[in-house]
C-alpha positions in Angstrom: 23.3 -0.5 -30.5 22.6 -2.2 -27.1 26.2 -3.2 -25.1 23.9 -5.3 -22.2 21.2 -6.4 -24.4 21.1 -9.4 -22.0 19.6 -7.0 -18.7 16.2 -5.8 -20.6 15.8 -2.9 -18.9 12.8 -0.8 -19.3 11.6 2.6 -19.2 10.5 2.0 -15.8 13.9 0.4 -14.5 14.8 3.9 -15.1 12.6 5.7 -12.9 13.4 3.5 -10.4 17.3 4.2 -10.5 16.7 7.5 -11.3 14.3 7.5 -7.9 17.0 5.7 -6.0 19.7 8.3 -8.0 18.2 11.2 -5.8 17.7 9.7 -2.6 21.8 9.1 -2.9 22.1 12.7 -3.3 19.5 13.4 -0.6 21.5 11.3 1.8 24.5 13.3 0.8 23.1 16.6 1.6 20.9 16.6 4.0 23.9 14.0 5.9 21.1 11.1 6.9 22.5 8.2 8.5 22.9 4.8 6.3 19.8 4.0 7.5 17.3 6.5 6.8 19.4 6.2 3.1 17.9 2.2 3.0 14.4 3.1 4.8 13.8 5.7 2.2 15.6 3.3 -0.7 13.2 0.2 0.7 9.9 3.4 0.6 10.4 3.6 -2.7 11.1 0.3 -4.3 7.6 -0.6 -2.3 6.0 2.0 -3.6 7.2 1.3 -7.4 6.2 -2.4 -6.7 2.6 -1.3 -5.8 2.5 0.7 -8.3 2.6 -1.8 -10.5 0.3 -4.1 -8.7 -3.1 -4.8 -11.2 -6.3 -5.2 -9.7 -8.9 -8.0 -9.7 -10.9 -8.0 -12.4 -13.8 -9.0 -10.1 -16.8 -7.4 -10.5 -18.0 -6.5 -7.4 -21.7 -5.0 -8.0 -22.3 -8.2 -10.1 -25.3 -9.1 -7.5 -27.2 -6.2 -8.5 -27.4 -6.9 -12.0 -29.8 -10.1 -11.1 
């Protein structure tokens, strides 16, 4: 039984707080300032974004089959 069925979260949402999760504790330990907790925040939501990116489906040696 779902309680917030309404925020469809994925597998992947997840990873992504879990990611997030252990940069919090990171910042707690290591005692990095509020911004090197949102550079490294920012690092890794760009990084799960491009992750995620798909490629072109262009074929590129498409000239040598001629």
């Amino acid at each position: 039984m779902m309680i917030y069925s309404y925020l469809k979260l994925g597998p992947r949402d997840g990873v992504m707080l879990v990611s997030v999760i252990i940069m919090l504790v990171l910042t707690l330990v290591f005692k990095w300032s509020v911004w090197e907790f949102l550079f490294s925040v920012v690092a890794v939501i760009i990084a799960f974004l491009a992750g995620n990116m798909k490629p072109d489906k262009k074929n590129v040696l498409a000239f040598l089959k001629r």
